[in-house]
N, C-alpha and C positions, 0 to 999 in steps of 0.2 A: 309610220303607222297610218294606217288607211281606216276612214271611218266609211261608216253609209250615211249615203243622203235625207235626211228625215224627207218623209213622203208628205206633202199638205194637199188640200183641195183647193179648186181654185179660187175661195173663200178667204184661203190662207191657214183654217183651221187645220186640227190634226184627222186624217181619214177617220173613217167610221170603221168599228169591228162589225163585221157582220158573223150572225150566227146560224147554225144549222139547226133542223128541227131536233136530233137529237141532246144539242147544247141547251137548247130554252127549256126540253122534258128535264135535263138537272140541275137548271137554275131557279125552274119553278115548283117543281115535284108533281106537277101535272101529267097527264096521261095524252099523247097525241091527238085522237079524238077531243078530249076535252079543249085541248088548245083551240082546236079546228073549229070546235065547237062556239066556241067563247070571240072566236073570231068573227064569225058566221051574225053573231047578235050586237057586233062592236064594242063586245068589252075587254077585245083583248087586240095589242098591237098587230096589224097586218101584216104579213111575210108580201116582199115582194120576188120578183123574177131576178134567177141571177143570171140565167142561159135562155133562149127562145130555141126554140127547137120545134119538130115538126107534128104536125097533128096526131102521129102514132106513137109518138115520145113524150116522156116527161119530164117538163122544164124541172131542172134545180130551184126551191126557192131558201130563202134568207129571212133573218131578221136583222134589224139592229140592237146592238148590245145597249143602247143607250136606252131606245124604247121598251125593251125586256126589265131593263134596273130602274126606269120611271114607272112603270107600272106595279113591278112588285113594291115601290115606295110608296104609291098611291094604294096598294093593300096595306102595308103596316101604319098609313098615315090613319085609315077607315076603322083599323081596329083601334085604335087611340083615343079616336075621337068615341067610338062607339064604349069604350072602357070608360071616358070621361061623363056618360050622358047617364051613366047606369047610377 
């Protein structure tokens, strides 16, 4: 029986998932623009480059799944505290 190799960085930890702008629009129920938006002011995680490509092209960009699920916990964290203070 043949397995696959777990893939780690060279950290040792386990790779990062990265996601695409359509995955973050249904993990957050936010609107592209918005996202872009919220990015633009720093309150939302940065997509970085996943391709470089040439000035008349558009690079691919990414997220991380980790930063996407920290951020919406830092919304449910805000409403809690905000339910607490009322």
């Amino acid at each position: 029986m043949h397995t696959s190799p777990t893939i780690t960085s060279p950290l040792g930890t386990p790779p990062a998932t990265v996601l695409r702008l359509k995955q973050v629009i249904a993990m957050t129920g936010l609107s592209g623009p918005t996202i872009y938006r919220l990015t633009g002011t720093g309150m939302f995680p940065r997509p970085f480059k996943l391709t470089h490509t040439g000035s008349t092209m558009r690079s691919a960009s990414g997220w991380l799944l980790s930063e996407i699920q920290d951020w919406i916990c830092e919304r449910v964290s805000s409403r809690d505290e905000d339910s607490h203070s009322a």
